[in-house]
Backbone and ligand atoms as CSV (ligand in chain L), in Angstrom:
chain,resi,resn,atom,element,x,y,z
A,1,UNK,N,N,0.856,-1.199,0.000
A,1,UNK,CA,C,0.000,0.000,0.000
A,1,UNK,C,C,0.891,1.247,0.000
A,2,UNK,N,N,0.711,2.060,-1.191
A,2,UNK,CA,C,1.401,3.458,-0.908
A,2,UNK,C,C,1.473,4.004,0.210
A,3,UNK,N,N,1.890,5.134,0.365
A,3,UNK,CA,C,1.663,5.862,2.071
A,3,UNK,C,C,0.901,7.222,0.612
A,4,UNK,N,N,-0.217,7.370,2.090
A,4,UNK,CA,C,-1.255,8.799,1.495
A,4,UNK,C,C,-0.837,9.862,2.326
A,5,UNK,N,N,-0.401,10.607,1.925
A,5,UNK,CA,C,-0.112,11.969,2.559
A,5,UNK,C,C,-1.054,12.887,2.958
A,6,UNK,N,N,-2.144,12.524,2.447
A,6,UNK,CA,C,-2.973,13.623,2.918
A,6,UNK,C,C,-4.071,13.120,4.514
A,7,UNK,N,N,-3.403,11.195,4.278
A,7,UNK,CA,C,-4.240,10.416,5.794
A,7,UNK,C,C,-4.145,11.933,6.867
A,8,UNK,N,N,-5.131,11.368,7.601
A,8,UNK,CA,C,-5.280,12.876,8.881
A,8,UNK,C,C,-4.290,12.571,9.828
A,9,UNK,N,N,-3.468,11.621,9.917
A,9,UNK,CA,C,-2.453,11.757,10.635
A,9,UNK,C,C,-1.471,12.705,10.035
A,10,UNK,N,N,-0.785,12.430,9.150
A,10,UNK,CA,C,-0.202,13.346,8.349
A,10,UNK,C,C,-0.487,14.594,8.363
A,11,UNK,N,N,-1.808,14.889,8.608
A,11,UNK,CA,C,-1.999,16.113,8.784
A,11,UNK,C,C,-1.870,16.496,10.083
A,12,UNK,N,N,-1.952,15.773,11.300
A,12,UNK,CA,C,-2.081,16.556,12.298
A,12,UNK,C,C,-0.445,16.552,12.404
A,13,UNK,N,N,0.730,15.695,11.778
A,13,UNK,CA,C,2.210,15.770,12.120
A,13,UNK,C,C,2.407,17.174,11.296
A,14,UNK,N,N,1.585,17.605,10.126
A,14,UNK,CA,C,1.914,18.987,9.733
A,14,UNK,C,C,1.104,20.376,10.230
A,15,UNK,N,N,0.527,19.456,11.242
A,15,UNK,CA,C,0.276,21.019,12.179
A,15,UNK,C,C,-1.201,21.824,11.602
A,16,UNK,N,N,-1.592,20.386,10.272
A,16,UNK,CA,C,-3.042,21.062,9.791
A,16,UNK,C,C,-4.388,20.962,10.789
A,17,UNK,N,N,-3.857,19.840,11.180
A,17,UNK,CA,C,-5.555,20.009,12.550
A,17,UNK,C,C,-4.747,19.404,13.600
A,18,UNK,N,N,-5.212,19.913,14.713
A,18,UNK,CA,C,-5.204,20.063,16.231
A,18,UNK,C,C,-5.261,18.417,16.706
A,19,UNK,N,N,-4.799,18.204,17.168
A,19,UNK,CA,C,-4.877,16.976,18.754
A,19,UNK,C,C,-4.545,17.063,19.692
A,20,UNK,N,N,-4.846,16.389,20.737
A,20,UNK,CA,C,-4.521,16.753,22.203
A,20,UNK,C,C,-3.367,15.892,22.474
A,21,UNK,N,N,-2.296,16.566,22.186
A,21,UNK,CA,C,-1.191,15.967,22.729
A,21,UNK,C,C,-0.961,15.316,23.964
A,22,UNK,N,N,-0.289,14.522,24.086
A,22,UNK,CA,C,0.409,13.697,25.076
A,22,UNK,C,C,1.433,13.518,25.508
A,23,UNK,N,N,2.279,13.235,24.060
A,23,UNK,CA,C,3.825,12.947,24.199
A,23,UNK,C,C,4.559,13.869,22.575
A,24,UNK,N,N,5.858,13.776,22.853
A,24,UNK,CA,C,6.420,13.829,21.218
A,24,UNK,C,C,7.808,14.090,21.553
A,25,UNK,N,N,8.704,13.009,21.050
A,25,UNK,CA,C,10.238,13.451,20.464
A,25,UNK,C,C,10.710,13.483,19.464
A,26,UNK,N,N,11.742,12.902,18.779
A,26,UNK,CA,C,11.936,13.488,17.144
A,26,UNK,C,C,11.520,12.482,16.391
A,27,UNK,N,N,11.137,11.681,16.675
A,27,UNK,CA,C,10.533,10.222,15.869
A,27,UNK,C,C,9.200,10.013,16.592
A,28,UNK,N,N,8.860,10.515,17.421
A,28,UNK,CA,C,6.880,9.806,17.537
A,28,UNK,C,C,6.563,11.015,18.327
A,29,UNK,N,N,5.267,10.635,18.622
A,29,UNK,CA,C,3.855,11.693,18.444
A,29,UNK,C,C,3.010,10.857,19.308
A,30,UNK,N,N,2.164,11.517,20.605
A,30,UNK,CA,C,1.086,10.433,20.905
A,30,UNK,C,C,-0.010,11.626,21.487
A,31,UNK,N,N,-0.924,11.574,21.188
A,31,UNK,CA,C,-2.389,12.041,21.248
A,31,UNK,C,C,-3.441,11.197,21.699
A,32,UNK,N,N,-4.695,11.956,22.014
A,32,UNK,CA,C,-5.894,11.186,22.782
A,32,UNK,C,C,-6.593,10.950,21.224
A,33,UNK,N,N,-7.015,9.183,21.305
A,33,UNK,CA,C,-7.844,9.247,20.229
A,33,UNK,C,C,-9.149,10.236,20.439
A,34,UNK,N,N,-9.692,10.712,19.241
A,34,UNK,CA,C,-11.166,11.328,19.084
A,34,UNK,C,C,-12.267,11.211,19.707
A,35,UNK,N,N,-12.395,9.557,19.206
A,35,UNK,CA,C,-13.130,8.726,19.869
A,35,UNK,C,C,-12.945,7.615,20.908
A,36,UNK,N,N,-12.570,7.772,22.083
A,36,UNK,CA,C,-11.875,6.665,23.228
A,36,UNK,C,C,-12.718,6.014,23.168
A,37,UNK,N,N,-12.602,4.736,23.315
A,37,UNK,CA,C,-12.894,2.978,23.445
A,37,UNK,C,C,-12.628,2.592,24.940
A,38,UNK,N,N,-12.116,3.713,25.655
A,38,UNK,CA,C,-12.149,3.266,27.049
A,38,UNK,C,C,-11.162,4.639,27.903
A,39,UNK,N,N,-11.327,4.770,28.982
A,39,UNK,CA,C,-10.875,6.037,29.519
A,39,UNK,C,C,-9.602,6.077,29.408
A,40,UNK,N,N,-8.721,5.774,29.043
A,40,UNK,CA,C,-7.169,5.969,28.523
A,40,UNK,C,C,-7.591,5.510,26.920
A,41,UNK,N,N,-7.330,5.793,26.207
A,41,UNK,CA,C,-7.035,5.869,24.319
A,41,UNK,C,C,-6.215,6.907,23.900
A,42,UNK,N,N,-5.432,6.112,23.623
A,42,UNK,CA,C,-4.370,7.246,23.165
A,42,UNK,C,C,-3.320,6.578,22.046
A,43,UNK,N,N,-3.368,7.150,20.987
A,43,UNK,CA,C,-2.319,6.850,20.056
A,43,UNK,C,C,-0.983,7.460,19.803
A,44,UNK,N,N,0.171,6.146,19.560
A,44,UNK,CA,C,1.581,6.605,19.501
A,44,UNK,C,C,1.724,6.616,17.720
A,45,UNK,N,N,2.165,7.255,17.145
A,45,UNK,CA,C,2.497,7.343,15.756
A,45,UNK,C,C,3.765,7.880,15.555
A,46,UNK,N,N,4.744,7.065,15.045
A,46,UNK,CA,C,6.144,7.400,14.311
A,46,UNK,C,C,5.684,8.702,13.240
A,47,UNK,N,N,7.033,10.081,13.099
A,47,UNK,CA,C,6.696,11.074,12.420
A,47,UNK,C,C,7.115,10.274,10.846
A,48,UNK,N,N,7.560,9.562,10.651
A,48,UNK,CA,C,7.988,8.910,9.486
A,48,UNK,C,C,6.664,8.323,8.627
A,49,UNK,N,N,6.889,8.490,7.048
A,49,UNK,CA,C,6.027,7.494,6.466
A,49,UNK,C,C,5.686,5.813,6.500
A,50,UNK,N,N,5.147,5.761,7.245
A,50,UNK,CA,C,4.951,4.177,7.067
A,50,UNK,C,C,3.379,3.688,7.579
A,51,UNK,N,N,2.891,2.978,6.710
A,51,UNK,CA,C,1.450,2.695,6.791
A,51,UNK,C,C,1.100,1.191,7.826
A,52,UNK,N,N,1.876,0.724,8.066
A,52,UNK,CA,C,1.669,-0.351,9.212
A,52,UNK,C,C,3.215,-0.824,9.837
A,53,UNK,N,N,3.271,-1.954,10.669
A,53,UNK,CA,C,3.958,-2.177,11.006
A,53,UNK,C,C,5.092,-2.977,10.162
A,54,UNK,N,N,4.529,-3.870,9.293
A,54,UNK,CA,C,5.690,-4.365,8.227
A,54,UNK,C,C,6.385,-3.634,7.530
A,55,UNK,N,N,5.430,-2.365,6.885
A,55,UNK,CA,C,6.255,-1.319,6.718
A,55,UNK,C,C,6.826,-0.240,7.412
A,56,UNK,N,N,6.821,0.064,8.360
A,56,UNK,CA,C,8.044,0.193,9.345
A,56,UNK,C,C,9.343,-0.236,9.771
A,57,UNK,N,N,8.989,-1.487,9.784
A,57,UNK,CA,C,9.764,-2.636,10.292
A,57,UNK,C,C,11.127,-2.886,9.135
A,58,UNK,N,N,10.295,-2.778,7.772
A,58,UNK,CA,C,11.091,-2.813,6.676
A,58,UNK,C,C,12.334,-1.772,6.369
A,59,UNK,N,N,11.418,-0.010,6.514
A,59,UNK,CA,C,11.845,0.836,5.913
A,59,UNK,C,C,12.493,1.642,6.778
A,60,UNK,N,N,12.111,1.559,8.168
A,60,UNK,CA,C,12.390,2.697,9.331
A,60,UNK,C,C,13.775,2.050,9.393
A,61,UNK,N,N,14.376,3.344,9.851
A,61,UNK,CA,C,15.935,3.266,10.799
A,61,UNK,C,C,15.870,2.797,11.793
A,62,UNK,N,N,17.030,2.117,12.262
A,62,UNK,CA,C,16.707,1.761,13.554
A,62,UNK,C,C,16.825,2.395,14.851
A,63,UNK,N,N,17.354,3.436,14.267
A,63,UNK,CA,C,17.290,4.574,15.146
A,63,UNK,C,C,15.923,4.859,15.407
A,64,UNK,N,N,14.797,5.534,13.929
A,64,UNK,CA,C,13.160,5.384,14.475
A,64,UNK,C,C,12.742,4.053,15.117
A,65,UNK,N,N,13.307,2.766,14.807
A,65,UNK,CA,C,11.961,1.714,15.683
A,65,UNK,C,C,12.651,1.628,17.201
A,66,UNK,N,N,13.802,2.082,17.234
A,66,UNK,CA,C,13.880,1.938,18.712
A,66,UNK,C,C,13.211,3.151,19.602
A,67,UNK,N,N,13.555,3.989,18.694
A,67,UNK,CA,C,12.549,5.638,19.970
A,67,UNK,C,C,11.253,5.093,19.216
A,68,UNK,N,N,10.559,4.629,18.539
A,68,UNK,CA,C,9.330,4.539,18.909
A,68,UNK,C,C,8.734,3.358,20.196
A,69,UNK,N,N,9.486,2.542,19.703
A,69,UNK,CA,C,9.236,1.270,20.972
A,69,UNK,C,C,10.021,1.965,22.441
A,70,UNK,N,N,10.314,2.853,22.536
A,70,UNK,CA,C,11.098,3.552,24.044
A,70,UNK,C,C,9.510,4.536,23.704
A,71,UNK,N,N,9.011,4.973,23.140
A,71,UNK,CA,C,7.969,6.162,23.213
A,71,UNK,C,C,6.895,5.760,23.314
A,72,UNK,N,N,6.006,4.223,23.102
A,72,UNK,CA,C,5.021,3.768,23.371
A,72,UNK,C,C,5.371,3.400,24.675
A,73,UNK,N,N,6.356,2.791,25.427
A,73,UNK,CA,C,6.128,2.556,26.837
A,73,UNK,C,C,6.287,3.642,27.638
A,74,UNK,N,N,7.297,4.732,27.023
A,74,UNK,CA,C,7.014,6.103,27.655
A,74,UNK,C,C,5.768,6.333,28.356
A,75,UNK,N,N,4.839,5.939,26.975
A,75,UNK,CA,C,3.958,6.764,26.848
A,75,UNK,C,C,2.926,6.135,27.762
A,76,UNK,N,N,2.838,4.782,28.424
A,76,UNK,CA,C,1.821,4.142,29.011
A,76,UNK,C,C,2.418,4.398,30.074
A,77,UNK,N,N,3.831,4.426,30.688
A,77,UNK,CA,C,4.304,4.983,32.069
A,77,UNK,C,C,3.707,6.360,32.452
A,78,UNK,N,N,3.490,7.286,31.380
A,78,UNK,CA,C,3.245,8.774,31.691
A,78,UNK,C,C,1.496,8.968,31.736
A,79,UNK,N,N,0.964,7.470,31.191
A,79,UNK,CA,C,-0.209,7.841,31.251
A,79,UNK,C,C,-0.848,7.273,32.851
A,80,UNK,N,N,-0.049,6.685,33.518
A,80,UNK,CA,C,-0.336,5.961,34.682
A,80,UNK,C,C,-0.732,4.502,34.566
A,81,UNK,N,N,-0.820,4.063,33.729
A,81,UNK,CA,C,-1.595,2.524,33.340
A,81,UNK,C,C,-0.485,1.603,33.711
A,82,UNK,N,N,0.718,1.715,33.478
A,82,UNK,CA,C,2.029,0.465,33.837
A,82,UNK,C,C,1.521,-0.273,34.583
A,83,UNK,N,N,0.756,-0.002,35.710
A,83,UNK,CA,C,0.956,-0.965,36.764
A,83,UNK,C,C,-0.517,-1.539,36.802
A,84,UNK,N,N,-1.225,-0.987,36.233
A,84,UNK,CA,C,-2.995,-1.260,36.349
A,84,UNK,C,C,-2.957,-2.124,35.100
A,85,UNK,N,N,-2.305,-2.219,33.997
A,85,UNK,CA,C,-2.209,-2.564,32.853
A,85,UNK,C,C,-2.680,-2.368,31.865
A,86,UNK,N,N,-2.455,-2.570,30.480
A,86,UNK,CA,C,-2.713,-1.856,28.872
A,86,UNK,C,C,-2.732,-2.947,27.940
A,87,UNK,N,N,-3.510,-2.698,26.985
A,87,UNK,CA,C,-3.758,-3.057,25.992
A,87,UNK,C,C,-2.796,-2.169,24.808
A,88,UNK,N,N,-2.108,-2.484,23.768
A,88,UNK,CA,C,-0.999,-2.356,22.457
A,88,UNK,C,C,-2.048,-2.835,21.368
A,89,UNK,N,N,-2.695,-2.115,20.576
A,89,UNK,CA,C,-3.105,-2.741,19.231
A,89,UNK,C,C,-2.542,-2.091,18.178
A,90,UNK,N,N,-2.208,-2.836,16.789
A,90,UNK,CA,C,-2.123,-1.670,15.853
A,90,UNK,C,C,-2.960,-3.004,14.670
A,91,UNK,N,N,-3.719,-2.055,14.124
A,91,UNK,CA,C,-4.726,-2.510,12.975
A,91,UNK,C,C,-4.189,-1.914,11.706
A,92,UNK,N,N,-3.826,-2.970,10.852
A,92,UNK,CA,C,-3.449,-3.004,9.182
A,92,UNK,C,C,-4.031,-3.280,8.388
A,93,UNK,N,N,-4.503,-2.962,7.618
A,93,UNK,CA,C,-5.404,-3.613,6.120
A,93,UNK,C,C,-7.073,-3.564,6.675
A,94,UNK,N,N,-7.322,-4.386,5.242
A,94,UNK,CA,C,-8.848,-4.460,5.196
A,94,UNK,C,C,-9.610,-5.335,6.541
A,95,UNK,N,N,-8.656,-6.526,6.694
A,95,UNK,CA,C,-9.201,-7.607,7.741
A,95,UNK,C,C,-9.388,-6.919,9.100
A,96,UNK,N,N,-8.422,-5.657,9.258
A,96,UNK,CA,C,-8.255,-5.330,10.265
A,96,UNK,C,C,-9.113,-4.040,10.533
A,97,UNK,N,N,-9.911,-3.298,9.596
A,97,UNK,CA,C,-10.692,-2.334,9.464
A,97,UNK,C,C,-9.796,-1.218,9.967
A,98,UNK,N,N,-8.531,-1.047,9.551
A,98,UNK,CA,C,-7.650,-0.100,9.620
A,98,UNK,C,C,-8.284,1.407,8.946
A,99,UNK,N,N,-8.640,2.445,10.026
A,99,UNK,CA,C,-9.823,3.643,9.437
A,99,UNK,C,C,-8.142,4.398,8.795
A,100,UNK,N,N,-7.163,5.200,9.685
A,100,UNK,CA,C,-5.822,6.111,9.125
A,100,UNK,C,C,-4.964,5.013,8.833
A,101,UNK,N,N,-4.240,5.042,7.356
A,101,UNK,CA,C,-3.335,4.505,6.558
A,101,UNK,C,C,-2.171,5.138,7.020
A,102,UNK,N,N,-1.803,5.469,8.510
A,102,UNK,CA,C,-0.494,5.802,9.060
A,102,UNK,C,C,-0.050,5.086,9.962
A,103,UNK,N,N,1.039,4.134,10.169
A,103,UNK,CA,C,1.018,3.536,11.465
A,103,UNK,C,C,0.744,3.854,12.458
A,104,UNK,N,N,0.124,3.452,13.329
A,104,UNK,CA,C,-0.072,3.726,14.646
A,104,UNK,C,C,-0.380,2.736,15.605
A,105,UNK,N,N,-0.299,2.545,16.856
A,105,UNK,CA,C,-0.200,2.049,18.028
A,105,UNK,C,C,-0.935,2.222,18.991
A,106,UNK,N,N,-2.295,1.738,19.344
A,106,UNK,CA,C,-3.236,2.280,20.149
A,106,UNK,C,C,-2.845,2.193,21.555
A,107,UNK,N,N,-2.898,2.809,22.773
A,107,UNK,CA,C,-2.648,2.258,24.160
A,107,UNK,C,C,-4.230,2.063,24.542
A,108,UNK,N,N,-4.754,1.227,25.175
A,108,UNK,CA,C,-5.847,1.500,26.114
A,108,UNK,C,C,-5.873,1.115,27.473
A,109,UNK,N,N,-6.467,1.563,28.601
A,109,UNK,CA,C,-6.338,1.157,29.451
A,109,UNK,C,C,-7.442,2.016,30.403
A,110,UNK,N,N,-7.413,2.223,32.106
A,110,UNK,CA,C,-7.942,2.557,33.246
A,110,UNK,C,C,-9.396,1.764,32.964
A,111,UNK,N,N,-9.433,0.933,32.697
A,111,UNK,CA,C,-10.393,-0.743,33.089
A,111,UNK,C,C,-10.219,-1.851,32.394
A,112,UNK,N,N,-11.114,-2.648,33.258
A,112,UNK,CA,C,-10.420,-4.327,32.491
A,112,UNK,C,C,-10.788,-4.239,31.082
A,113,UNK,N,N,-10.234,-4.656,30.331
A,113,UNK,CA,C,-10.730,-4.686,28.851
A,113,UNK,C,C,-11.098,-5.504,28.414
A,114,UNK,N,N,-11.115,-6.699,29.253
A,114,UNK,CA,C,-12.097,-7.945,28.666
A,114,UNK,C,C,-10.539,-8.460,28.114
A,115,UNK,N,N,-10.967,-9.899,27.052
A,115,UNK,CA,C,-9.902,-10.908,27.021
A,115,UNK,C,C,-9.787,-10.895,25.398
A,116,UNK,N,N,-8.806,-10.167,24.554
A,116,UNK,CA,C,-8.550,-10.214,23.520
A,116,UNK,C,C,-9.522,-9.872,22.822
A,117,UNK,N,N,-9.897,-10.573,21.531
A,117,UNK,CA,C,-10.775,-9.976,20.154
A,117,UNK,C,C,-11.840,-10.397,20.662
A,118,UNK,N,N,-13.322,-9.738,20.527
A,118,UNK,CA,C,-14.484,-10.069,21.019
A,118,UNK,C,C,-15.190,-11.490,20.377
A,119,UNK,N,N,-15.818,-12.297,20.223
A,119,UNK,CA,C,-16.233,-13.049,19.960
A,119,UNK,C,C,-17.684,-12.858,18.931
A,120,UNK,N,N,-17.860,-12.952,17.643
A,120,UNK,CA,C,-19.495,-12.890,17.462
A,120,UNK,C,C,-19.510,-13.409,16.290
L,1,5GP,P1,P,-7.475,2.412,13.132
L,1,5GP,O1,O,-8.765,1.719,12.880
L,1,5GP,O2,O,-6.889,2.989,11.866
L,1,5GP,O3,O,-6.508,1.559,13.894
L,1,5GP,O4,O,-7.803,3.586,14.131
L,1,5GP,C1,C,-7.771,4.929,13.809
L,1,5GP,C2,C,-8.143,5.705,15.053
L,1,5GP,O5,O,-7.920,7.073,14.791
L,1,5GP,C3,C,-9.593,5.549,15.487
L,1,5GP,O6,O,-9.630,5.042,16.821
L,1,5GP,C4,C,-10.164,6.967,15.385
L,1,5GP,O7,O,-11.052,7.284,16.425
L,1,5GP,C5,C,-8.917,7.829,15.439
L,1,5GP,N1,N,-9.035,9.078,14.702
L,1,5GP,C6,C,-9.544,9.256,13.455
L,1,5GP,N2,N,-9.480,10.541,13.087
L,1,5GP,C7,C,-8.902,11.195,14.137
L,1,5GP,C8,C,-8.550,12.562,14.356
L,1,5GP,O8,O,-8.760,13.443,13.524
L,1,5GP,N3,N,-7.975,12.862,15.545
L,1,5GP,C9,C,-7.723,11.914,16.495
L,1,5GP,N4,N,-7.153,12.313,17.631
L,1,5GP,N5,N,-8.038,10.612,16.315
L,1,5GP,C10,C,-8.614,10.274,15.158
């Protein structure tokens, strides 16, 4: 999958629309999702192009995948959850109903979240 530049992540790393920041060093970015799924939601996103994790994994420096993997646990230490515990998702492709074509890294947490993928 190409990377789309105009995905709204992309836009909020160029400063075109607003999020409520959280975190940010020179390789990631973490904000409150829009819509929380539970009272901590918050997404970590590398400032780099890459549309999921294989492509990351592939293309990023390793300089970016290590500050991003140091910036998602940052980021669940700073949110208070470490010790109550978190949920890590990141959704790719169609199977995965992936809505922004930018990588990203969901945290969730402050209640039980139940036991993996829902059942139906
Ligand atoms: P995905 O399904 O791609 O893993 O999840 C994308 C997430 O981005 C969704 O949870 C959605 O609520 C969130 N989101 C979509 N648009 C915006 C936005 O403009 N701002 C913020 N903060 N979150 C967004």
């Amino acid at each position: 999958m190409a990377y789309d530049r105009n995905n709204i992540f992309a836009r909020i790393l160029r400063g075109e629309i607003p999020c409520q920041k959280v975190y940010e060093d020179e390789h990631a970015l973490a904000f409150n999702d829009i819509r929380p799924q539970a009272p901590v939601h918050v997404l970590v996103i590398p400032k780099g192009e890459y549309v999921s994790i294989d492509d990351f994994a592939a293309k990023a420096s390793p300089a970016e995948q290590i500050a991003f993997i140091k910036a998602v646990g940052a980021v669940a230490r700073q949110l208070g959850v470490a010790d109550s515990g978190y949920r890590i998702l990141a959704n790719h492709g169609v199977n995965a109903n992936q809505e922004v074509p930018h990588f990203h890294v969901h945290i969730f947490g402050g209640r039980n979240l139940g036991r993996m993928l829902p059942r139906d």
